[in-house]
TIDOMAR-845137 format. One line per 8 residues: number of its first residue (from 1); their letters; for each residue z, y negated, x of N, C-alpha, C, O. Coordinates in pm, 1 decimal. Each point is the difference from the previous one (the first is absolute). Layout:
residues N
NUM> A> Z Y X Z Y X Z Y X Z Y X; ... .
END
This chain:
residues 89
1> XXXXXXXX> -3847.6 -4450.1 -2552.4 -33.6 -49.6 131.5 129.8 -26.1 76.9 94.6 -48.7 -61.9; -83.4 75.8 185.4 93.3 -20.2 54.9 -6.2 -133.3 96.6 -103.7 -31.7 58.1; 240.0 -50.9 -46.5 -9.6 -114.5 57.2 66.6 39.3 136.5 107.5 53.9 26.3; -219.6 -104.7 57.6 72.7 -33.7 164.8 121.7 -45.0 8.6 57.4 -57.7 -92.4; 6.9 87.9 239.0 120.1 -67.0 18.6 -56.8 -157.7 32.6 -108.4 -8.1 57.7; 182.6 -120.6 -95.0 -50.4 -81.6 83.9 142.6 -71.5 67.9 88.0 -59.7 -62.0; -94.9 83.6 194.8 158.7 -72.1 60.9 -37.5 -145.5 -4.4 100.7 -65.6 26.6; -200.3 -8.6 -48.4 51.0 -105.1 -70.8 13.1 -54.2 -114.4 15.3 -118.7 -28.9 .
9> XXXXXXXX> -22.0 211.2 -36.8 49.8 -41.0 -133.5 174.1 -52.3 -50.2 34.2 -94.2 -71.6; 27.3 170.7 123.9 148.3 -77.0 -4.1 27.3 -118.7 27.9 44.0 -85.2 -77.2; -77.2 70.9 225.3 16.0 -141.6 76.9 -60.6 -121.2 -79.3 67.4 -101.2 -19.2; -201.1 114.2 -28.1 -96.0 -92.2 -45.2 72.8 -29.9 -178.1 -17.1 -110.4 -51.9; 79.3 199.8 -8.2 37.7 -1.2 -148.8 120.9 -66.7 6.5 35.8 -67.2 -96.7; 78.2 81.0 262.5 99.4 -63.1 -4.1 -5.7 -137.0 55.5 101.2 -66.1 23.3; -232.0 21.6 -1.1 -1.2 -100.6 46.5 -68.8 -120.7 -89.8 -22.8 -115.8 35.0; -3.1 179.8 -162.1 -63.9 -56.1 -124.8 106.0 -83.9 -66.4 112.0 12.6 49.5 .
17> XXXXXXXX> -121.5 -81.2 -133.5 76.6 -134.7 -19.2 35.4 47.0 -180.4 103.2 -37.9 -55.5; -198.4 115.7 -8.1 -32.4 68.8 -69.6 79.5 164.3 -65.8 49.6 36.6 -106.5; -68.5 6.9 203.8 46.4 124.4 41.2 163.8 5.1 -33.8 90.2 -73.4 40.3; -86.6 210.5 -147.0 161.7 -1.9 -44.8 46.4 109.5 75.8 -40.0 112.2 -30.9; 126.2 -128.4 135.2 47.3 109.4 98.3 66.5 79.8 -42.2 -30.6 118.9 9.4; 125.7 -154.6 -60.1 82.9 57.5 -101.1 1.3 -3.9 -170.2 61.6 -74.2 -76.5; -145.6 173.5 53.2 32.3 -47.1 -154.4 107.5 0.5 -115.0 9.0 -73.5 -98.3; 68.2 176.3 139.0 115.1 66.3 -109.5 82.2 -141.0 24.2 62.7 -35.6 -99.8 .
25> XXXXXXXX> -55.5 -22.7 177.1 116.9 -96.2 -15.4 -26.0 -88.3 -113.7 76.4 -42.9 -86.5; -232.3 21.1 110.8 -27.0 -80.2 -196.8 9.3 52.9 -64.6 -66.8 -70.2 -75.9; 101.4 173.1 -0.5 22.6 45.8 -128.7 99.4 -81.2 -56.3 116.7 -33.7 19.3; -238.2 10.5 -120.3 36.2 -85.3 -142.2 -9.2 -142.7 50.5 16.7 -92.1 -79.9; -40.9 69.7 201.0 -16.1 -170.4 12.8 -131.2 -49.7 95.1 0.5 -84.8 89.2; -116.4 169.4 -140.9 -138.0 -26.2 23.8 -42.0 -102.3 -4.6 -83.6 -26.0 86.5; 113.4 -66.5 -171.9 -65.5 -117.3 -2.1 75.4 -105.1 67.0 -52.3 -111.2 7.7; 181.7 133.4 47.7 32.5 -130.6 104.4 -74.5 20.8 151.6 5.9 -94.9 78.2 .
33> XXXXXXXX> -84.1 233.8 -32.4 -85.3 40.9 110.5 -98.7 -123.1 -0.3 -21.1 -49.5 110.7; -62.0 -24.4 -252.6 -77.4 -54.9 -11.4 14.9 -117.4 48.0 115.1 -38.8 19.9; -233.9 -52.9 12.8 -11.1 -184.5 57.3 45.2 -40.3 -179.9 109.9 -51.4 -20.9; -204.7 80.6 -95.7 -34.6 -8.6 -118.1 109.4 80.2 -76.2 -58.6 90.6 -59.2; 179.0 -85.6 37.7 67.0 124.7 -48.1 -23.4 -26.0 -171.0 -2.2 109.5 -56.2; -15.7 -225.5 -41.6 -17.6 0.8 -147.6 -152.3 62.1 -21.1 -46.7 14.1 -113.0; -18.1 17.6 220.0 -149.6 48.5 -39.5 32.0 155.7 -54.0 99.1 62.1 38.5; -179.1 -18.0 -115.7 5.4 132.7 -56.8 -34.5 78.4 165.8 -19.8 -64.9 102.7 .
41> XXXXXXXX> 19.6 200.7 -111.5 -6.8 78.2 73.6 -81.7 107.2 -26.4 25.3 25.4 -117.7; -125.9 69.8 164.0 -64.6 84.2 21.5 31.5 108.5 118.2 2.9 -36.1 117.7; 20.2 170.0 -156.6 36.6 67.6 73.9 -71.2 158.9 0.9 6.8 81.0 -92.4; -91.2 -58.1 252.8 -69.6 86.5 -27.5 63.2 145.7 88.8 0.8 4.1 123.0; 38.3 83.5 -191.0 44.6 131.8 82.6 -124.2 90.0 26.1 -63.3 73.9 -75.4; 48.8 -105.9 212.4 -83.1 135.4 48.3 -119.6 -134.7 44.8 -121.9 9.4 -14.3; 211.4 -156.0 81.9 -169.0 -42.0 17.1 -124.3 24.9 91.2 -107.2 -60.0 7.6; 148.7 150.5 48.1 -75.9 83.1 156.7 -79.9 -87.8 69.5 72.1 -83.7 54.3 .
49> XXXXXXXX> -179.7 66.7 -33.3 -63.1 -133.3 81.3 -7.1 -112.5 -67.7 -46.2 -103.4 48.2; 71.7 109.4 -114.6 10.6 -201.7 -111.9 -71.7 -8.5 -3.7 -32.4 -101.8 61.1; -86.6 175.1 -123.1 -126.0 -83.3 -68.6 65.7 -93.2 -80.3 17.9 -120.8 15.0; 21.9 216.3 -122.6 29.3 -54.0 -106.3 74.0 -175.9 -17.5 -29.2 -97.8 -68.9; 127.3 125.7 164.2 70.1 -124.1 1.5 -60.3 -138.7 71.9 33.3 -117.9 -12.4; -153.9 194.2 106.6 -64.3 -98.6 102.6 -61.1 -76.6 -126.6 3.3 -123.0 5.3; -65.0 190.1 -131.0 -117.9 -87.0 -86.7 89.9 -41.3 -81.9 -49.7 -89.2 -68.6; 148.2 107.1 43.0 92.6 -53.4 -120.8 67.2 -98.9 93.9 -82.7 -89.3 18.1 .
57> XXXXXXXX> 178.4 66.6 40.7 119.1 -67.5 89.6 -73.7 -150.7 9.3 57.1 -96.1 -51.5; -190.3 78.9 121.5 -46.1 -172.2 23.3 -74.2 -33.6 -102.6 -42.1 -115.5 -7.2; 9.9 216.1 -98.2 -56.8 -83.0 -121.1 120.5 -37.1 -126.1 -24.4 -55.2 -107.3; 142.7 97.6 150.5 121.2 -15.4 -80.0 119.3 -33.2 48.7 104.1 65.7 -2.1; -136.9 -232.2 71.4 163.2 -51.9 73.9 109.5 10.9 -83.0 104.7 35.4 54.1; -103.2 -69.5 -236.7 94.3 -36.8 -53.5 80.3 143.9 -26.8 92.1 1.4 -81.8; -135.1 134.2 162.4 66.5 128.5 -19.9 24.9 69.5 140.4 -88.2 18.8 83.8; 210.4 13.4 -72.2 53.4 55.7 104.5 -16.9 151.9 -29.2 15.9 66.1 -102.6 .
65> XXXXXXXX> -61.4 -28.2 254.8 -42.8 143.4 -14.1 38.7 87.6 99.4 -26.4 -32.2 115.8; 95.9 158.8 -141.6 74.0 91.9 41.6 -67.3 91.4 15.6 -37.6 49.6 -106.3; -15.2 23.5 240.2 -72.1 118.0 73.4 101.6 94.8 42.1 73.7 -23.0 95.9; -66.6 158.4 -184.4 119.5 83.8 75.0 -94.7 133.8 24.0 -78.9 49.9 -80.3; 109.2 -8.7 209.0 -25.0 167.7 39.0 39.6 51.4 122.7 37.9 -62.4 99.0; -49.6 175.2 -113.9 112.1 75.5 91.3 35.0 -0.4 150.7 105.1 17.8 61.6; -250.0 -48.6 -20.3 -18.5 -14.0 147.4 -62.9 -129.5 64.9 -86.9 -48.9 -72.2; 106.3 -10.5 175.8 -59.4 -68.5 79.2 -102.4 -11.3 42.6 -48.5 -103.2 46.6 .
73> XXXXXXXX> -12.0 231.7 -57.7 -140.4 85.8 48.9 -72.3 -107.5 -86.5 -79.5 -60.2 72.2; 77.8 15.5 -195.9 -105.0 -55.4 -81.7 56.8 -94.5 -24.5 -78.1 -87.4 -37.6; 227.9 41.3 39.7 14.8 -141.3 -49.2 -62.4 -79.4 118.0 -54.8 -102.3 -41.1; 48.5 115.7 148.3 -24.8 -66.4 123.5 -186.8 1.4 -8.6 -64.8 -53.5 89.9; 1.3 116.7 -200.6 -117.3 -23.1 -5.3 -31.8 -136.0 -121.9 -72.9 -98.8 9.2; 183.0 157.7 -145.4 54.4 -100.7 -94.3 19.3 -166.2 11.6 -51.0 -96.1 -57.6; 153.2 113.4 164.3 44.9 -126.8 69.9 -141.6 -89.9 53.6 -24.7 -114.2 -38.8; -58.7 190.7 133.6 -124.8 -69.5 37.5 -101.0 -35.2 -101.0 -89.1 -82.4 20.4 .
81> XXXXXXXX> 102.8 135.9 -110.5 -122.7 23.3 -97.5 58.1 -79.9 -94.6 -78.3 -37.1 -87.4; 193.0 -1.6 77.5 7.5 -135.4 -70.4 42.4 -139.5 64.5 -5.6 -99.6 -72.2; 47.9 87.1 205.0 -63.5 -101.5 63.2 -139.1 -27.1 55.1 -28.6 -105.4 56.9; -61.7 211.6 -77.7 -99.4 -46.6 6.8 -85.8 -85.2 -122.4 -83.2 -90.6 5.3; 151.6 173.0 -127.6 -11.9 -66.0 -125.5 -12.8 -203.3 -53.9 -72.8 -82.0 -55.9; 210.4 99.4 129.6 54.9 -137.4 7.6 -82.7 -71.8 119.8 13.5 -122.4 1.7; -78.8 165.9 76.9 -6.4 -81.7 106.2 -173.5 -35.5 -81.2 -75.6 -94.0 24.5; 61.4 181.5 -100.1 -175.0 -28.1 -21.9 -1.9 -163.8 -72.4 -79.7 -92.6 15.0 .
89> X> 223.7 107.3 -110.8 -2.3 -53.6 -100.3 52.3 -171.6 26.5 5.4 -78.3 -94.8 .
END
């Protein structure tokens, strides 16, 4: 399936509090990114719309969780779909 352009997807991901703009600059120091940095970590490559992380992330505060994929196109669906998560909860 192919994903739409969405021009707000940048703006809205850089304006997330959340949102790692840059990632390569953490390499190897992922867990000082965190509020929680002694919590274990979970890290999902390829999380495309965050189901996954939306049902895992607010039923598991004591684990910090890492959503990586390639484009904006779906993290910016990701991003919503797990504040909506949190907001249920």
């Amino acid at each position: 399936m192919r994903m739409r352009f969405k021009p707000y997807a940048r703006p809205e991901l850089l304006a997330c509090d959340f949102h790692v703009h840059e990632p390569l600059t953490h390499g190897g120091h992922w867990h000082e990114t965190y509020a929680r940095p002694d919590q274990p970590w979970h890290l999902e490559l390829g999380c495309g719309k965050g189901g996954f992380l939306a049902q895992l992330a607010p039923r598991h505060p004591d684990i910090n969780y890492l959503g990586i994929d390639i484009t904006d196109k779906v993290l910016i669906l990701a991003k919503r779909k797990v504040e909506a998560a949190y907001a249920e909860r």
